[in-house]
NURODREN-833493 format. One record per residue (C-alpha): residue number from 0; residue in three letters; x, y, z. Coordinates in Angstrom, 3 decimals. Example, Ala and Ser with C-alpha at 12.3 -4.5 7.8 and 13.67 -1.06 7.14 Angstrom:
% residues 2
<pt pos="0" code="ALA" c1="12.300" c2="-4.500" c3="7.800"/>
<pt pos="1" code="SER" c1="13.670" c2="-1.060" c3="7.140"/>
% end
This chain:
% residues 146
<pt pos="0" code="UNK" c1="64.269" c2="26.451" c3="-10.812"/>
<pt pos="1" code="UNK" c1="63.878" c2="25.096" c3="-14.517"/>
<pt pos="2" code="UNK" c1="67.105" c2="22.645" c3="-15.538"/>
<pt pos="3" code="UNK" c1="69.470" c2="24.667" c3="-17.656"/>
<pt pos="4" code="UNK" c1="71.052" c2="21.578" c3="-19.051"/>
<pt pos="5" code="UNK" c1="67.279" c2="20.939" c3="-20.853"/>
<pt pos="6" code="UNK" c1="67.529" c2="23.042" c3="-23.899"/>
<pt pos="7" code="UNK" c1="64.014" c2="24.658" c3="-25.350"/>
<pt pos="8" code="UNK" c1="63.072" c2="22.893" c3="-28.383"/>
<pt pos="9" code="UNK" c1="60.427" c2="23.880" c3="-30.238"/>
<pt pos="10" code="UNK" c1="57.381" c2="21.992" c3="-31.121"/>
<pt pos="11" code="UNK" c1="56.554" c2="21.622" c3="-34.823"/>
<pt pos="12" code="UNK" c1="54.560" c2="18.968" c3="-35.150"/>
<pt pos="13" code="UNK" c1="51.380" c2="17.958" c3="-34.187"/>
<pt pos="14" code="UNK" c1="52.378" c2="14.345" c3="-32.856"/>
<pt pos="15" code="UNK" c1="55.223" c2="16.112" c3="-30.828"/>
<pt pos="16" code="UNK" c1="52.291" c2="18.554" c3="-29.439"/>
<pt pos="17" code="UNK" c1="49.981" c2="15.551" c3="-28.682"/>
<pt pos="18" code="UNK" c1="53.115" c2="13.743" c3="-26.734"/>
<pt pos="19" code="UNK" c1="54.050" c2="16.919" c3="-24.618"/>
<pt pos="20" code="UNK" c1="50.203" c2="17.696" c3="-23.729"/>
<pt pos="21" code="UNK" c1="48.712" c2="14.652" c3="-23.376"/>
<pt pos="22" code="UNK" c1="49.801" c2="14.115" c3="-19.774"/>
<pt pos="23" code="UNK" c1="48.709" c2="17.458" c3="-18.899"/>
<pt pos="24" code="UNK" c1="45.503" c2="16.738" c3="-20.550"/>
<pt pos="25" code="UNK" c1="45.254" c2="13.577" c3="-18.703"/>
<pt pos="26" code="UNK" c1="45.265" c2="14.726" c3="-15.112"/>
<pt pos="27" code="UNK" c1="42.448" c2="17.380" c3="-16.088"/>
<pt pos="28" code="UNK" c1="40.201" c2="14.418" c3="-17.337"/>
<pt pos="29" code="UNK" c1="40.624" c2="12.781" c3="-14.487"/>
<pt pos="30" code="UNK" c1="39.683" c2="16.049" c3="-12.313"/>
<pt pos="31" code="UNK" c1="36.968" c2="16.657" c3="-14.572"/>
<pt pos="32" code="UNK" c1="35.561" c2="13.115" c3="-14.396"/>
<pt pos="33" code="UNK" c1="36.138" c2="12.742" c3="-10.407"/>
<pt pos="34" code="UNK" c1="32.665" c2="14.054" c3="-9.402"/>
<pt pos="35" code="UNK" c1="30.859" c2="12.137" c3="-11.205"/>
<pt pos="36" code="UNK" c1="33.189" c2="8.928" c3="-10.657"/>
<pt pos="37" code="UNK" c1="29.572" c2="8.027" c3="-8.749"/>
<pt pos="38" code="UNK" c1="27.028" c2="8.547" c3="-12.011"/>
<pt pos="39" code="UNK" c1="26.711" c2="4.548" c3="-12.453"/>
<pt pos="40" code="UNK" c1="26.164" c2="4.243" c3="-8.872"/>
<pt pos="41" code="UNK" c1="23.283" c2="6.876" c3="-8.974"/>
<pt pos="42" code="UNK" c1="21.387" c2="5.619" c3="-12.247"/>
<pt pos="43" code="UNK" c1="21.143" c2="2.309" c3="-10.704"/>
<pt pos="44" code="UNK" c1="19.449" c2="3.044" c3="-7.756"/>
<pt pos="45" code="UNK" c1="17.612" c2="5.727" c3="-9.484"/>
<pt pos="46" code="UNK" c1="16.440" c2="2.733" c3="-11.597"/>
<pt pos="47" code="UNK" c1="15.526" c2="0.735" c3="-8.548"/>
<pt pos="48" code="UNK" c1="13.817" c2="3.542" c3="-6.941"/>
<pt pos="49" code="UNK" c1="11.512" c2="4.039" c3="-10.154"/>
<pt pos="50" code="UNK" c1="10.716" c2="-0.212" c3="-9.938"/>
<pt pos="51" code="UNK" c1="9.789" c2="0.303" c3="-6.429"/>
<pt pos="52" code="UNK" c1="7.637" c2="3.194" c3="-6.853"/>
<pt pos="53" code="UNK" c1="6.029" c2="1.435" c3="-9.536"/>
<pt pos="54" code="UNK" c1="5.478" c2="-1.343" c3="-7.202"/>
<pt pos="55" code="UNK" c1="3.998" c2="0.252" c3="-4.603"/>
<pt pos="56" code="UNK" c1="1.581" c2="2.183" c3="-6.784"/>
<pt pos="57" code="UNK" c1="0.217" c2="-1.080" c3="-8.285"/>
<pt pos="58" code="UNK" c1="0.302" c2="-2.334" c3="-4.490"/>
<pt pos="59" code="UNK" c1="-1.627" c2="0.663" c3="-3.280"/>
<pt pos="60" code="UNK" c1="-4.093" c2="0.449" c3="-5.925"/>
<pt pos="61" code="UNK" c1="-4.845" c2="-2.959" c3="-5.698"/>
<pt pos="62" code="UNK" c1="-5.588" c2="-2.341" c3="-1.860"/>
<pt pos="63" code="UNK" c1="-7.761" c2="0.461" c3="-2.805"/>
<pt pos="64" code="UNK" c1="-9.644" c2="-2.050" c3="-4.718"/>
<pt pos="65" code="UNK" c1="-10.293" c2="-4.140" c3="-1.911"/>
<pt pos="66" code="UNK" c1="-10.746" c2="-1.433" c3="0.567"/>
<pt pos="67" code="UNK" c1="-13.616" c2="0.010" c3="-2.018"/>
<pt pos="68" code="UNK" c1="-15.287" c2="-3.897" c3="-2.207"/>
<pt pos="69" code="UNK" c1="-15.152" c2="-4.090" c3="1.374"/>
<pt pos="70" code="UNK" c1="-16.788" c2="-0.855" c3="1.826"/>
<pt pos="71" code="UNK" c1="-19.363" c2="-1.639" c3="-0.685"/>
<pt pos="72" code="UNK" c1="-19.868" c2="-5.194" c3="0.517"/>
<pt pos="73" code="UNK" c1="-20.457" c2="-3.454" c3="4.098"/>
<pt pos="74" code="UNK" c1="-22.857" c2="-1.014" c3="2.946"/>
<pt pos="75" code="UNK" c1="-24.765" c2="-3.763" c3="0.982"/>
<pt pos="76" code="UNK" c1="-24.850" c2="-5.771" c3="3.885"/>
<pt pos="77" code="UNK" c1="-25.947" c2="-2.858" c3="6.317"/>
<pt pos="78" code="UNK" c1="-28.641" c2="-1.718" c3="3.773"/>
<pt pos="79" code="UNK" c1="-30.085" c2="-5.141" c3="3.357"/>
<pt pos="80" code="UNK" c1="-30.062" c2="-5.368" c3="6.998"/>
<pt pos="81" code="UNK" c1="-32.094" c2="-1.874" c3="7.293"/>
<pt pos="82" code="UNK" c1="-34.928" c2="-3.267" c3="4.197"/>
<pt pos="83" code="UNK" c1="-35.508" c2="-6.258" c3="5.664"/>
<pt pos="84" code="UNK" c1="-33.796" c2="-8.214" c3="3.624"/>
<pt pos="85" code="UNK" c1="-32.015" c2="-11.965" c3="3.920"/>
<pt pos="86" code="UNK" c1="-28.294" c2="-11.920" c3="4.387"/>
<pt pos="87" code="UNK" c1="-27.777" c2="-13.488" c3="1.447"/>
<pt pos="88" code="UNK" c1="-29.794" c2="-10.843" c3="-0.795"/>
<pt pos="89" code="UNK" c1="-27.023" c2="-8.585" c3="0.404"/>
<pt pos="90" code="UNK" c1="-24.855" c2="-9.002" c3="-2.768"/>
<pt pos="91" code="UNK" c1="-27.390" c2="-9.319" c3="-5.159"/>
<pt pos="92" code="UNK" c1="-27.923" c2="-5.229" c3="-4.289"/>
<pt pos="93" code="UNK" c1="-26.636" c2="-3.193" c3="-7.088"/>
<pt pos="94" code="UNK" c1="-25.127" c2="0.268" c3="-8.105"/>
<pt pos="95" code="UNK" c1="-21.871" c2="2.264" c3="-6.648"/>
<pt pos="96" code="UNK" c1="-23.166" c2="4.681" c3="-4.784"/>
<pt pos="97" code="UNK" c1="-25.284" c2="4.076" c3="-0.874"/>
<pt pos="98" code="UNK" c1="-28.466" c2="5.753" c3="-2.666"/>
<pt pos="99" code="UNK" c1="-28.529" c2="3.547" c3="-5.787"/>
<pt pos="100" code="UNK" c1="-28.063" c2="0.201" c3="-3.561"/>
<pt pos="101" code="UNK" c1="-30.527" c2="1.602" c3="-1.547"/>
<pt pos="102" code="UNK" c1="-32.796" c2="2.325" c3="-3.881"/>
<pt pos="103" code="UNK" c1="-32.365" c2="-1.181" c3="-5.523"/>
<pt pos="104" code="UNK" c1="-33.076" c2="-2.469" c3="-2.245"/>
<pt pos="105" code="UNK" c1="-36.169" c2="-0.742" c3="-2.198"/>
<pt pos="106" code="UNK" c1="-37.080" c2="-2.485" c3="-5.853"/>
<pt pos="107" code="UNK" c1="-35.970" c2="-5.847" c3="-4.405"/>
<pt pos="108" code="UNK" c1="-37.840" c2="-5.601" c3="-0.912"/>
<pt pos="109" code="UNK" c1="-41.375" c2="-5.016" c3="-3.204"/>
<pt pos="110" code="UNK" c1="-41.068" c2="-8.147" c3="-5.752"/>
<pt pos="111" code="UNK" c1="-40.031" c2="-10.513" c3="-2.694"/>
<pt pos="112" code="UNK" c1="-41.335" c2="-8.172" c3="0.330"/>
<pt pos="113" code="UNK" c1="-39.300" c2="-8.369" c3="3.829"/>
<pt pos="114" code="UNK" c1="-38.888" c2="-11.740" c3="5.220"/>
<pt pos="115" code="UNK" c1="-36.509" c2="-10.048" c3="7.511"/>
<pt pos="116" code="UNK" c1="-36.957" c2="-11.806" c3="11.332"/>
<pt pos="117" code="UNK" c1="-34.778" c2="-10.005" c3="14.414"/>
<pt pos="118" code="UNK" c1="-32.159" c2="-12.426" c3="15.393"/>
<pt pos="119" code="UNK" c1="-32.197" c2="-13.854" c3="19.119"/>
<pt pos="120" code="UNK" c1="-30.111" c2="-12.826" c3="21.078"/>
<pt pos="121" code="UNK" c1="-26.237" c2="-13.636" c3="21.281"/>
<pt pos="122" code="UNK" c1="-26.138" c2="-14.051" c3="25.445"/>
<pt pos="123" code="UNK" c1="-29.124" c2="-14.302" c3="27.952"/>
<pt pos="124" code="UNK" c1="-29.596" c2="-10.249" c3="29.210"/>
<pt pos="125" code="UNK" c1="-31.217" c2="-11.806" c3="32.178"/>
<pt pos="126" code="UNK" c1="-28.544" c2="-13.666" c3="33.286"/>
<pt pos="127" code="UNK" c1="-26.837" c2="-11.512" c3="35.753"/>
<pt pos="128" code="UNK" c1="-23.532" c2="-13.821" c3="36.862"/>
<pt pos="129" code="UNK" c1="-20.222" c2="-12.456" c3="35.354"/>
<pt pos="130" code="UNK" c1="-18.747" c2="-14.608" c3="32.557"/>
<pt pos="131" code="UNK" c1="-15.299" c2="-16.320" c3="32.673"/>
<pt pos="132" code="UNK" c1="-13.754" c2="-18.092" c3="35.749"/>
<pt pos="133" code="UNK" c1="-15.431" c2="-15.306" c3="37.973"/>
<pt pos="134" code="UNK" c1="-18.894" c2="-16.744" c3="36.773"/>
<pt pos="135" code="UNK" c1="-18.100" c2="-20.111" c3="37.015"/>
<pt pos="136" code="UNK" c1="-16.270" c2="-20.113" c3="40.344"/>
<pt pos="137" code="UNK" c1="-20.032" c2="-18.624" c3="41.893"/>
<pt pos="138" code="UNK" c1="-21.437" c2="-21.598" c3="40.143"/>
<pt pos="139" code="UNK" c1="-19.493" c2="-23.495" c3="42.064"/>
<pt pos="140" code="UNK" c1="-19.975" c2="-22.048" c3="45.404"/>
<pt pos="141" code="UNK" c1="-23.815" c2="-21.805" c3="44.923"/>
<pt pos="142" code="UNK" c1="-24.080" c2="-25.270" c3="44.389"/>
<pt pos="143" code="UNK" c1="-22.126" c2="-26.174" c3="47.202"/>
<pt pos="144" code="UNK" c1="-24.310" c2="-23.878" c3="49.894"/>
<pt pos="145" code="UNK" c1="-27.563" c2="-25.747" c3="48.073"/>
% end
């Protein structure tokens, strides 16, 4: 129930209108701005998100980079290998693609010719003891039944 010892004035002013609705307008700002009380919050980490992506796309293209020179410095390598070329012709091979190395392989293997020689082998294939403590262990006990 409304006082009854207020009386009703009316308001004729704007200042007096201002003064009577400005708390009312106050408490609807505040509901207004309440869901986005956050907005700051958001634009930051949206603004870390964006450096991070940017980050990781210059990270993942500089690996592509050195996954592509790896892959070419393989296939130089293997083709040299296959002409009969030295090892370390292998990165004088040009071109991009396995055909045009290849095929400047080809060039390269008829000014200097092959001088490729088949590399001994790494470990004797007639040596038929097992390797490791195993192998030297029956060293050990053939030596001693001499």
């Amino acid at each position: 129930m409304p006082d009854e010892s207020k009386e009703f004035t009316p308001i004729t002013t704007q200042e007096a209108f201002d003064a009577a609705s400005a708390p009312r307008l106050q408490r609807e700002r505040a509901t207004a701005i309440k869901p986005y009380a956050d907005y700051d919050d958001i634009k930051r980490e949206r603004d870390t998100l964006r450096t991070d992506k940017d980050n990781l796309a210059a990270q993942l293209a500089d690996a592509n980079g050195k996954i592509k020179r790896y892959e070419t410095a393989s296939v130089k390598t293997r083709i040299a290998h296959d002409k009969g070329l030295p090892y370390e012709m292998a990165d004088r091979l040009a071109g991009e693609t396995e055909e045009e190395i290849s095929a400047d392989a080809d060039r390269l293997v008829k000014i200097i010719g092959a001088t490729h020689e088949p590399a001994p082998p790494l470990a004797d294939p007639e040596m038929k003891r097992p390797g490791g403590l195993e192998g030297h262990l029956q060293d050990l006990a053939n030596r001693l039944n001499m």
